[in-house]
N, C-alpha and C positions, 0 to 999 in steps of 0.2 A: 791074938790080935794082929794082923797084917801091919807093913810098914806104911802104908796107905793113911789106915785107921788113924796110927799114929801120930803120921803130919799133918791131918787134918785137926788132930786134937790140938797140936803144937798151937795150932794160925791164931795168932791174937787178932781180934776183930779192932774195926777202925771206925771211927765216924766219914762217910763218903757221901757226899753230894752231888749230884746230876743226872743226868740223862746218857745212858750208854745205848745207840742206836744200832742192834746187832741185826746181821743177817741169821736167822734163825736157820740153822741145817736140817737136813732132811734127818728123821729118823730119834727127835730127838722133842720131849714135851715142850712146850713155853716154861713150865715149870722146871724140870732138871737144865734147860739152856741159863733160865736166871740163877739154879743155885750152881752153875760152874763159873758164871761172871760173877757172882757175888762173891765164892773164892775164893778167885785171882784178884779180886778186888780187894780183899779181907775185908768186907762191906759188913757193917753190922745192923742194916737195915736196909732191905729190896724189896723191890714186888712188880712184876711185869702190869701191862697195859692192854689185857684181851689175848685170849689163847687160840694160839696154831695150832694144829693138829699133829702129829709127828710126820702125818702126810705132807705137811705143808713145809715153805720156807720163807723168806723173805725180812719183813721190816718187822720188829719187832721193840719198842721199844722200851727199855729196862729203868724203873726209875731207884736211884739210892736216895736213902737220908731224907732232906727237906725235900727232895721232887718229888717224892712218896705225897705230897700232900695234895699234889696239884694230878694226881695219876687222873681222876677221873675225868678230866677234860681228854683226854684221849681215848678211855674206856668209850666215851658218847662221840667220838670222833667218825666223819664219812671215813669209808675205805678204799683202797680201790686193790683187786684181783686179776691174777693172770690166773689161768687154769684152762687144762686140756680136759674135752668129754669122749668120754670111749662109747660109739653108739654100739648100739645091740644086745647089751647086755646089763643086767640090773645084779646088785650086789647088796647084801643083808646091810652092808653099812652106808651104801653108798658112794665108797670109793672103792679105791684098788686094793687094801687091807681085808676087803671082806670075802665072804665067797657067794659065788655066781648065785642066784635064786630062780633066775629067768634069765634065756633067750630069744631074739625075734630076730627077721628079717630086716634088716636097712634101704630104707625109700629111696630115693636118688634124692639125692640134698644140691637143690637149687638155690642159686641165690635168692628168685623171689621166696622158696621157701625159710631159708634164712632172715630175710626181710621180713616175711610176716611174723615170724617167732620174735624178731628182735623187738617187735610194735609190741606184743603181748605181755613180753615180758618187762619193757621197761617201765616206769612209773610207780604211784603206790600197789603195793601186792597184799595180800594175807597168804602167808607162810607156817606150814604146819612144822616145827622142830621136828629135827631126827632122834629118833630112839637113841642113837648112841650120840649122845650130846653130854654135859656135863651140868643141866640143866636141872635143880633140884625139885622131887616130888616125894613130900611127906619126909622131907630129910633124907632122901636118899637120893644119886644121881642116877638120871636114866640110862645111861650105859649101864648101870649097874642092874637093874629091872633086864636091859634087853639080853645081856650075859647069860639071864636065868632064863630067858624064853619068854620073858615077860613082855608083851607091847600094852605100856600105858596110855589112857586117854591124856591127848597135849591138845591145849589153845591153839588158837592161831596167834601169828602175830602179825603187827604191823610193819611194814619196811616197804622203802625208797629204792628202787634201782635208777639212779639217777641218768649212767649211761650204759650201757650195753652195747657190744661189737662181737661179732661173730662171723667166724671165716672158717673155711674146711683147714684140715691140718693129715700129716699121715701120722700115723703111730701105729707100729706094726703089731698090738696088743689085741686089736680090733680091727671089725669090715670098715669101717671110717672112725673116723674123730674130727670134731668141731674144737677150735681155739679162741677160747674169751675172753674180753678184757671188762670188767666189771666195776663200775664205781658206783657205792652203796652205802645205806645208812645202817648203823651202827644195829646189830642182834638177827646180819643176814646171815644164813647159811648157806654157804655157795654147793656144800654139798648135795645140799637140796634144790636148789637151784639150778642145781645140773640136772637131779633124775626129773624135777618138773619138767624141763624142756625135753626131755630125751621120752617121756610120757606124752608130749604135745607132738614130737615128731612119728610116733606111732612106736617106738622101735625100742625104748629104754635107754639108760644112760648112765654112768658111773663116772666118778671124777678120779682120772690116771695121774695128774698131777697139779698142783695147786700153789700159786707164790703168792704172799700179799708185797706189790710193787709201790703203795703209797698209806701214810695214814699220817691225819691230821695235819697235812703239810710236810711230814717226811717223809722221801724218797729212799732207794735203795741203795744210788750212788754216795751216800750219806752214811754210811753200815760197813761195820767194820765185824767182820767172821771172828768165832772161837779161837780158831788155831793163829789168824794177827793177832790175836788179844796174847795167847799163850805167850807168843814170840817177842813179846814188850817187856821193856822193864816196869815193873812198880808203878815208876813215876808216867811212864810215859801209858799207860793203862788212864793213869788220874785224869792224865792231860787230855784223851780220849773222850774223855768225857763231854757235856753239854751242861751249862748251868743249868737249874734249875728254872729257871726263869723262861726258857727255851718251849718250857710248857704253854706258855701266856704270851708269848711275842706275838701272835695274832692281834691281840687286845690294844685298846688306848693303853699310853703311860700317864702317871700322875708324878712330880718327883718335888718332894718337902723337904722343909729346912730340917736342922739337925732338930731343933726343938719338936716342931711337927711329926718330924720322925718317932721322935723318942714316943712318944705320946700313942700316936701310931701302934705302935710292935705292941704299948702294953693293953691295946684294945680299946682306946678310946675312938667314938668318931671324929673327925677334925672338921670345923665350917669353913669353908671358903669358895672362891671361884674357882673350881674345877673342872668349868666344860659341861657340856651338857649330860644329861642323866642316860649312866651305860649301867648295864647288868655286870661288869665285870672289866675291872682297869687291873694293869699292873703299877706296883708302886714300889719308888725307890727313895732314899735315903740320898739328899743331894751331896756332893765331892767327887772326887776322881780316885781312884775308881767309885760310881755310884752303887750304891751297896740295894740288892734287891729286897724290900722287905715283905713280900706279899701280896697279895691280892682282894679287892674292894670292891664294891658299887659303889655308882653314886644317884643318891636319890637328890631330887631340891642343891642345896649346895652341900648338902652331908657325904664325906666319903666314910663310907662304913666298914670297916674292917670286914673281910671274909675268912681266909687262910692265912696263917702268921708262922712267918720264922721264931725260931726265940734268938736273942742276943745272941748268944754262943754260934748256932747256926750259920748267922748271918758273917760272925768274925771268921768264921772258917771256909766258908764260900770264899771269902775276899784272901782268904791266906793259897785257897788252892790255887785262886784265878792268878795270883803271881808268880804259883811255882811252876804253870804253865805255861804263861809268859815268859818263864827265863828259858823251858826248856824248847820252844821255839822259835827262840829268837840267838842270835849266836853269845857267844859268853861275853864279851868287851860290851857288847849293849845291854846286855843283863845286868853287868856290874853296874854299869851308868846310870838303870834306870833304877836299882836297885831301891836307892835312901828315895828316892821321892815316891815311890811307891810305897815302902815300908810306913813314911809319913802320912800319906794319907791313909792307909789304913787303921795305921795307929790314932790320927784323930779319930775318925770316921767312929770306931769300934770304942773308944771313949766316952765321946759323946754320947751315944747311945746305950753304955753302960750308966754312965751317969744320971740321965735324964729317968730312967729304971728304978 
């Protein structure tokens, strides 16, 4: 057994909450990026928010613990892509990992000819999936079918290109390449999206390289790489972090007294004036710090429970949000603020065990 093996065996796992918003690297799954931040994390509960490709890089976002609950509002989340297309050549995958199947000759690519592609392709589409997708048929994913020489019959699908830019670019891989910026509804393939337009320009097309630069409201300048996370201590990894709440901050808030609270978390709905009727409020736990307890509709004057912390969860969100606090702020104001945070904690997490 290597010493590798070994310290991995070692790592006691941890309860970790939040939102860790990684620049994903080239060469590397959505999946092994979240099991080396979970880690360093010693996270004992992860699950990323929609997969990269190893071709790809960018925004990636990793949920631990209670965020894990709230992941599929990002899963359904717009996106948006940068990604270079390599004309004249068409590749078994689609990008630059595959190999060549076809070449053609390259048209002169004019702007109005960019112009009209740009009309065509943006708005509602149907979209045929790529064979090598991750995309199950009969329990098995189709990469896995096209590995074997297999091409399965796939749906179409529906999808939104919301906006679309397109500009010539060099890339010496290729007789031209086109640079796109793509903002898009949630189950696009840009992969495919490329050899579509590179099939409309007469000439074929493969995608050279691929970043996603926004989702759900997070940006890139917001993303913190593998090797800063390595270079962190412990704590300041935790502190990296994003509440969990960070999922739902688009949303109305609704925020209850301790009793309402309590009552709250155990699944009850609570009547009152609430505002008008939304498919989806965030709700908190009223005091300072206000303690995030989940997520609700509200129908009439009912707010309905959706997604709940439990007790435990919610005490530990509020213990991390302090040790993050201290370690951003210099030590004489940490010490200061220390008892009166420690106080309301300590009610807040009381009360809401009690009322339990």
């Amino acid at each position: 057994m290597t010493q590798t093996s070994l310290t991995r065996q070692k790592i006691q796992r941890r309860p970790v909450h939040g939102v860790l918003l990684l620049d994903k690297p080239l060469g590397l799954s959505s999946n092994q990026a979240l099991q080396k931040a979970k880690w360093l994390l010693r996270a004992d509960k992860a699950g990323h928010t929609g997969t990269l490709d190893p071709l790809a890089t960018g925004v990636l976002p990793l949920c631990f613990g209670a965020a894990t609950k709230f992941s599929q509002l990002q899963l359904e989340a717009d996106k948006t892509y940068e990604a270079v297309l390599l004309l004249g050549q068409k590749t078994s995958t689609a990008d630059a990992e595959g190999e060549v199947i076809q070449t053609r000759p390259v048209p002169e690519i004019t702007p109005e000819l960019l112009e009209a592609i740009t009309r065509r392709f943006t708005g509602p589409l149907a979209q045929v999936p790529p064979m090598y997708s991750a995309l199950k048929k009969d329990g098995k994913a189709l990469y896995e079918y096209a590995r074997q020489g297999i091409d399965v019959e796939r749906e179409a699908r529906h999808i939104t290109i919301f906006k679309l830019n397109m500009a010539l670019a060099h890339d010496p891989r290729a007789q031209a390449a086109i640079k796109i910026i793509v903002n898009c509804s949630k189950g696009t393939y840009i992969r495919t999206l490329g050899e579509d337009i590179g099939e409309a320009l007469g000439c074929g097309a493969h995608l050279g390289a691929l970043r996603r630069i926004e989702t759900g409201g997070f940006v890139g300048a917001q993303c913190v790489t593998l090797a800063a996370l390595e270079a962190m201590t412990e704590a300041e990894r935790e502190a990296s972090l994003l509440p969990p709440q960070s999922l739902v901050a688009a949303y109305p808030s609704v925020t209850l007294d301790a009793d309402n609270a309590g009552r709250f978390l155990s699944g009850l709905r609570r009547r009152g004036q609430w505002g008008a009727d939304a498919p989806l409020v965030q709700v908190y736990g009223g005091g300072e710090p206000a303690a995030f307890l989940g997520s609700a509709h509200i129908t009439g004057d009912e707010l309905i429970p959706q997604r709940l912390l439990s007790p435990i969860e919610v005490q530990d969100i509020l213990q991390s949000a302090q040790s993050a606090a201290e370690i951003r702020m210099p030590v004489s104001m940490a010490a200061a603020a220390a008892p009166a945070v420690a106080d309301s904690f300590q009610h807040l997490s009381n009360t809401v065990l009690q009322v339990l």
